[in-house]
ZATOR-695446 format. One line per field, with one value per residue (C-alpha): x, y, z; residue number from 1; residue in three letters. Coordinates in pm, 1 decimal, decimal comma, m for minus. Each point is the difference from the previous one (the first is absolute). Layout:
<gupas>
u	[X / ...]
v	[Y / ...]
w	[Z / ...]
vexgu	[NUM / ...]
dotor	[ALA / ...]
</gupas>
This chain:
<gupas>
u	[5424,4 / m236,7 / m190,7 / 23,0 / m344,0 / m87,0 / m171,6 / m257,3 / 56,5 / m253,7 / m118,3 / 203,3 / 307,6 / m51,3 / m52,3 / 286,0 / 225,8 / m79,1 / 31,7 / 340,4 / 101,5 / m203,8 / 219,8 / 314,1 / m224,7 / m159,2 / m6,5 / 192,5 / m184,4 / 139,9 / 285,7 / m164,6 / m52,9 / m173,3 / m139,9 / m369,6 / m233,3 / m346,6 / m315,6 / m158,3 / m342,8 / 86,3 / m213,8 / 12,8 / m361,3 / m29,7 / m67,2 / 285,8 / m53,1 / 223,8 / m172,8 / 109,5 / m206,5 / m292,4 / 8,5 / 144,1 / 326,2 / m82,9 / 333,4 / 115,2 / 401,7 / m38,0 / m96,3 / 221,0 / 276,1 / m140,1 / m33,8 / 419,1 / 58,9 / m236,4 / 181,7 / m131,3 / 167,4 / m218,5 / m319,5 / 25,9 / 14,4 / 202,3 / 113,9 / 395,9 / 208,9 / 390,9 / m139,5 / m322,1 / m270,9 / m354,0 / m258,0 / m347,3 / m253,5 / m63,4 / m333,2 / 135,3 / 275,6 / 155,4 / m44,2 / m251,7 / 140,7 / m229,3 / 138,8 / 224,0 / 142,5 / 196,0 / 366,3 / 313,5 / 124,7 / 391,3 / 163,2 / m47,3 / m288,2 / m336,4 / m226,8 / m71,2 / m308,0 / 73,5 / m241,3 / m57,0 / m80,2 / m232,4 / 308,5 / 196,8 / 240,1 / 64,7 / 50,0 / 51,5 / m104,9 / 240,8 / 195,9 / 109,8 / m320,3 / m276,1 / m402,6 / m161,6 / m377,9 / m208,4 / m338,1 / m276,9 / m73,0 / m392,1 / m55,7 / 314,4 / 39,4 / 347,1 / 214,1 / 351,4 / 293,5 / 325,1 / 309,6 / 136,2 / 286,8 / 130,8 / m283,6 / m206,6 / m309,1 / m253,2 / m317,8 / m124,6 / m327,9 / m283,3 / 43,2 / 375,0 / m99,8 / m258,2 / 253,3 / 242,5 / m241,1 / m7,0 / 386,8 / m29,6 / 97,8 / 1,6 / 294,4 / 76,3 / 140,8 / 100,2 / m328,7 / m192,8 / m112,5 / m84,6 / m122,1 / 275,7 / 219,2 / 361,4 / 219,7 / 375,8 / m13,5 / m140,5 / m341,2 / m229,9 / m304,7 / m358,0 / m258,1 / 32,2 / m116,6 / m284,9 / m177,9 / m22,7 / m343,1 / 18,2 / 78,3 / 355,4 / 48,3 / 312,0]
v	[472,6 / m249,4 / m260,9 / m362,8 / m117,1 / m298,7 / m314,6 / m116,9 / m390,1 / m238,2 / m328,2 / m192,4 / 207,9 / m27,7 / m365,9 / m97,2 / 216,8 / m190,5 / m338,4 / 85,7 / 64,9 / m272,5 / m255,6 / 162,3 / m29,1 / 218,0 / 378,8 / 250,0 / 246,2 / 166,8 / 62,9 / 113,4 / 421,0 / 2,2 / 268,9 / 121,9 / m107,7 / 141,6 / m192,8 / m289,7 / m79,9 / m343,0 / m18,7 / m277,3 / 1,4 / m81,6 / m357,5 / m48,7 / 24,0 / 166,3 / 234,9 / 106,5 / 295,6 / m115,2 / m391,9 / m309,1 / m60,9 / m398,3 / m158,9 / m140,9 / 35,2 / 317,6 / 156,3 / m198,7 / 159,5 / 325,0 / m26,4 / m95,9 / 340,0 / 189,2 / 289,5 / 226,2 / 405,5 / 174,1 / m37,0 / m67,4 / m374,4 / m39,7 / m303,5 / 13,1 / m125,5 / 79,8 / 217,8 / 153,5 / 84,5 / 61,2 / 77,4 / m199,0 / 3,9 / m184,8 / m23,2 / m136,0 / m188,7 / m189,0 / m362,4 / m226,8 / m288,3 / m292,7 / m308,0 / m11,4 / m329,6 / 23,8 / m113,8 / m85,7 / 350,4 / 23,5 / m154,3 / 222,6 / 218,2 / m261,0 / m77,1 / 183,8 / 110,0 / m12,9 / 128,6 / m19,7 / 311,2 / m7,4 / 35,1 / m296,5 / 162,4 / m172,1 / 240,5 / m120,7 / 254,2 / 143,4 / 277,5 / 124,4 / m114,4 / 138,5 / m51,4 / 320,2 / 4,1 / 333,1 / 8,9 / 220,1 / 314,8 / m41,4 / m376,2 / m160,9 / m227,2 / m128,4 / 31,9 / m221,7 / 20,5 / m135,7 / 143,9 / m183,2 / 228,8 / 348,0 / 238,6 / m294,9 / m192,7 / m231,7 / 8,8 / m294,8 / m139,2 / m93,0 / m351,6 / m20,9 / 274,0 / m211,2 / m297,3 / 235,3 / 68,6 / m356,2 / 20,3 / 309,0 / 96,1 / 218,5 / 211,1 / 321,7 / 259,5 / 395,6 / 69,0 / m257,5 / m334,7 / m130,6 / m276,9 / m21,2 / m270,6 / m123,1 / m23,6 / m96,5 / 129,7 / 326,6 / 45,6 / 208,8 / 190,8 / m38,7 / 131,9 / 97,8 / m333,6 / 208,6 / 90,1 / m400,8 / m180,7 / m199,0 / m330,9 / 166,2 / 186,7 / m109,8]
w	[m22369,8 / m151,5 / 236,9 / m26,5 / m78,3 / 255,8 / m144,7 / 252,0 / m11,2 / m74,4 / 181,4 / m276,2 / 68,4 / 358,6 / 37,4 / m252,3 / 214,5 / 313,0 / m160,9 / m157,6 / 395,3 / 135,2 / m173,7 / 215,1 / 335,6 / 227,2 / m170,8 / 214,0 / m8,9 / 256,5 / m219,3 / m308,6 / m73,1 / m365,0 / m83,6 / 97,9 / m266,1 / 153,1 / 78,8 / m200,7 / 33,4 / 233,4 / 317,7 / 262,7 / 137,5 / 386,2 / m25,1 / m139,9 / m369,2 / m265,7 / m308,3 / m307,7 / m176,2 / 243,7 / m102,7 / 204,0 / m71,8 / m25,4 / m61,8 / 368,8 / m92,9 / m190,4 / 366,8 / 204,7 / m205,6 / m11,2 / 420,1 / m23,3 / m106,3 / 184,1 / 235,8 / 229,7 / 3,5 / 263,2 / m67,8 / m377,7 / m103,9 / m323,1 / m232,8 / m62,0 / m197,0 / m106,9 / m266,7 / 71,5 / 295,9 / 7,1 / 274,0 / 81,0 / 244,6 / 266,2 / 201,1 / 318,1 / m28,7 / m287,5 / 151,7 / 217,0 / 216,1 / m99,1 / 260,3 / 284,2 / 130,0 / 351,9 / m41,3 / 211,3 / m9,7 / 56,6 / 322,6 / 314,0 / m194,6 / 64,3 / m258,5 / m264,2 / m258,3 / m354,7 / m267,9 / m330,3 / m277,5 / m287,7 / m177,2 / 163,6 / 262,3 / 276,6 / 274,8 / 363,1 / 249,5 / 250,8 / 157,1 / m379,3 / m161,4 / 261,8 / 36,3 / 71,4 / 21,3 / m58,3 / 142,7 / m174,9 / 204,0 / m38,9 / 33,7 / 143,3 / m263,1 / m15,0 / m352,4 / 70,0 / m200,4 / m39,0 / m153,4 / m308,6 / m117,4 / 57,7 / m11,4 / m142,9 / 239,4 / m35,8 / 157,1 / 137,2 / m123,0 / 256,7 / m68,8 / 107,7 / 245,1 / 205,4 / m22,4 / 203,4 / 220,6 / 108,4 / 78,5 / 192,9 / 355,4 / 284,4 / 90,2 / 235,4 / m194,2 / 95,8 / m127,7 / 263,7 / m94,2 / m408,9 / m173,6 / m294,9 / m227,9 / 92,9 / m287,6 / 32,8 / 341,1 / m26,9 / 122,3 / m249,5 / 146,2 / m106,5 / 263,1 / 329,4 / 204,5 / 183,8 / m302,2 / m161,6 / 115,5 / 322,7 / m195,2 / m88,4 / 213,7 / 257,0]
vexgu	[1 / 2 / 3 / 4 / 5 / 6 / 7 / 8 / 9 / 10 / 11 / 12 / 13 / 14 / 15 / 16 / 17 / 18 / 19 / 20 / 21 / 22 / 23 / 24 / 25 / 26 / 27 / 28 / 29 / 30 / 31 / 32 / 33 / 34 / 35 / 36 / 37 / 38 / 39 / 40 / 41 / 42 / 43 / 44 / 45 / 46 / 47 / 48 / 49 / 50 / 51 / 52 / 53 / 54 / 55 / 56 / 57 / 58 / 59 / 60 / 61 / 62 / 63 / 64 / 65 / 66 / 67 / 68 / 69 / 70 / 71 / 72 / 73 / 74 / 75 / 76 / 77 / 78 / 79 / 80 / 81 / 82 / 83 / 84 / 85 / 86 / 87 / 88 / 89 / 90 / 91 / 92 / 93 / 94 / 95 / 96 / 97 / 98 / 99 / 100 / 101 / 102 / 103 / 104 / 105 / 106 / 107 / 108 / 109 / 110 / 111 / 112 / 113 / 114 / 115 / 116 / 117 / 118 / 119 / 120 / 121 / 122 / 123 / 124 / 125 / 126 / 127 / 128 / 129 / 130 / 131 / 132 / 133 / 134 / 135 / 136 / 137 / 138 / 139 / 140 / 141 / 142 / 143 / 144 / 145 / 146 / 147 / 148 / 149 / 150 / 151 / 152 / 153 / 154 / 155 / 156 / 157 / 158 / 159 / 160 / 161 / 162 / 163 / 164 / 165 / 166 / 167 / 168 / 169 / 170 / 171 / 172 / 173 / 174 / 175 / 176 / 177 / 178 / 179 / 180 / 181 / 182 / 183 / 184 / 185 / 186 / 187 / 188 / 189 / 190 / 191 / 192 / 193 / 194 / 195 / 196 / 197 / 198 / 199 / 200 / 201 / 202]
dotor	[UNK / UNK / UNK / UNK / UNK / UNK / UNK / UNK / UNK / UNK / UNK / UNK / UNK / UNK / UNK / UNK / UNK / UNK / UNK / UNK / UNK / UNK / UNK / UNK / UNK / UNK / UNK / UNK / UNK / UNK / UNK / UNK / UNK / UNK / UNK / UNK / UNK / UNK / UNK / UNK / UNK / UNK / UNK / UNK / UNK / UNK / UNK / UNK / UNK / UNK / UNK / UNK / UNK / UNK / UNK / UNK / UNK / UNK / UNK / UNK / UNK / UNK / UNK / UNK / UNK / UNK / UNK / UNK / UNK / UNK / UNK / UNK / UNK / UNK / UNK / UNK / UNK / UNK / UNK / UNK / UNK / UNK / UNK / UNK / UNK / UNK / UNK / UNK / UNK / UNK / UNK / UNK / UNK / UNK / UNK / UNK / UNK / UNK / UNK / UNK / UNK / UNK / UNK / UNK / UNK / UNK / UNK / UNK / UNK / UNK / UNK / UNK / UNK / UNK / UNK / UNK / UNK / UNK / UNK / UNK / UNK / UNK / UNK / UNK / UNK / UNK / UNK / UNK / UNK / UNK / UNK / UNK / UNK / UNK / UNK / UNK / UNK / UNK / UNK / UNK / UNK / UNK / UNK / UNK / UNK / UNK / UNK / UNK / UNK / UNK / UNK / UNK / UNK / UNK / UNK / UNK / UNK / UNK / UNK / UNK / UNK / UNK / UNK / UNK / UNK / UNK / UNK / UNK / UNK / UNK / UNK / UNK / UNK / UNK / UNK / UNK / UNK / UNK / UNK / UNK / UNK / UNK / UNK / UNK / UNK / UNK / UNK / UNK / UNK / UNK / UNK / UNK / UNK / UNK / UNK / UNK / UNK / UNK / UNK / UNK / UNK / UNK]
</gupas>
C-alpha cells in the first residue's frame, strides 16, 4: 500500500490557517484532530520570546496568533489547526505574565488578581486558573506561574512578582503556616511563614 507523503507546513501556511479561524472567534482546538505534521524549527525562549530557524519572530500579531493555536498533548507543545499540526519547543513555558491589577472578582468570591501575557490574555487567577510557585532546590529562589489555558502557563516576571508580594498574606494551611496570594477566594502558597525574614514574617 503506498504512503501518503505529509507536507510539513510552513509559517505562511500556519498563520493564514489561524487567521482564516480567527475571523470565526476563538479556535477550538479542542475539537480539531489534523493530522501529525512533525516538528518545525519554532522555539519560544524562556523570557517569553518566539524563534523561527534561530531568529526573532518580530511581528507582535504574527505571535499573538501563533500563541491562539498553541496546544499542549503531554509534554509536546504543538500549533493546530483544522488541517495540519506541528510540534515546537518550549524552554519553560510558552507565556510570561507582565502586570496584574486586583479586580472585583465575582460576588461571594473576594477580590481578585488579573494578569496580563506578553501575548495579551487576560487571565484572572482562581480555583480553575491556579498560581503555583516552584522554588529552586539549591538557592530557594522562587519561579511563580499562573495557568492561562489547558496545559498552557505563564510565568510571572519578577516585576509583577515583587508587586504580589506586596499583596501577600499569612494563612494556616495542612502544611502549617505560609506567606501566599488570595485570588477569587482561594489562597495560593508561596513560602512557609517561618522561613520569610522577620519583617514578613506573621
Amino acid at each position: 500500500m503506498a504512503t501518503q507523503n505529509i507536507v510539513k507546513p510552513s509559517p505562511d501556511s500556519l498563520a493564514g490557517a489561524a487567521r482564516g479561524t480567527a475571523r470565526r472567534g476563538p479556535p477550538p482546538l479542542h475539537l480539531w484532530n489534523p493530522p501529525d505534521c512533525g516538528e518545525i524549527d519554532i522555539r519560544i525562549a524562556r523570557d517569553g520570546t518566539w524563534f523561527y530557524l534561530g531568529t526573532p519572530i518580530g511581528r507582535a500579531p504574527l505571535v499573538r496568533l501563533f500563541a491562539s493555536i498553541l496546544r499542549r498533548e503531554g509534554d509536546r507543545y504543538v500549533l493546530v489547526t483544522p488541517v495540519e499540526k506541528v510540534g515546537i519547543r518550549v524552554e519553560d513555558v510558552p507565556f510570561v505574565a507582565v502586570d496584574v491589577e486586583g479586580e472585583a472578582g465575582e460576588a461571594g468570591a473576594g477580590p481578585a488578581l488579573a494578569f496580563t501575557t506578553n501575548v495579551g490574555d487576560r487571565v484572572t487567577a482562581g480555583a480553575d486558573r491556579p498560581i503555583r510557585v516552584v522554588r529552586d532546590p539549591a538557592t530557594g529562589e522562587p519561579a511563580p506561574y499562573v495557568l492561562v489555558r489547558p496545559g498552557l502557563e505563564a510565568r510571572i516576571d519578577r516585576k509583577t512578582f515583587y508587586r504580589l508580594v506586596a499583596l501577600g498574606e499569612h494563612a494556616d494551611t495542612g502544611e502549617g503556616r505560609w506567606f501566599g496570594l488570595r485570588s477569587a477566594g482561594v489562597f495560593f502558597p508561596v513560602i512557609p511563614s517561618a522561613e520569610l525574614p522577620e519583617e514578613r514574617a506573621p
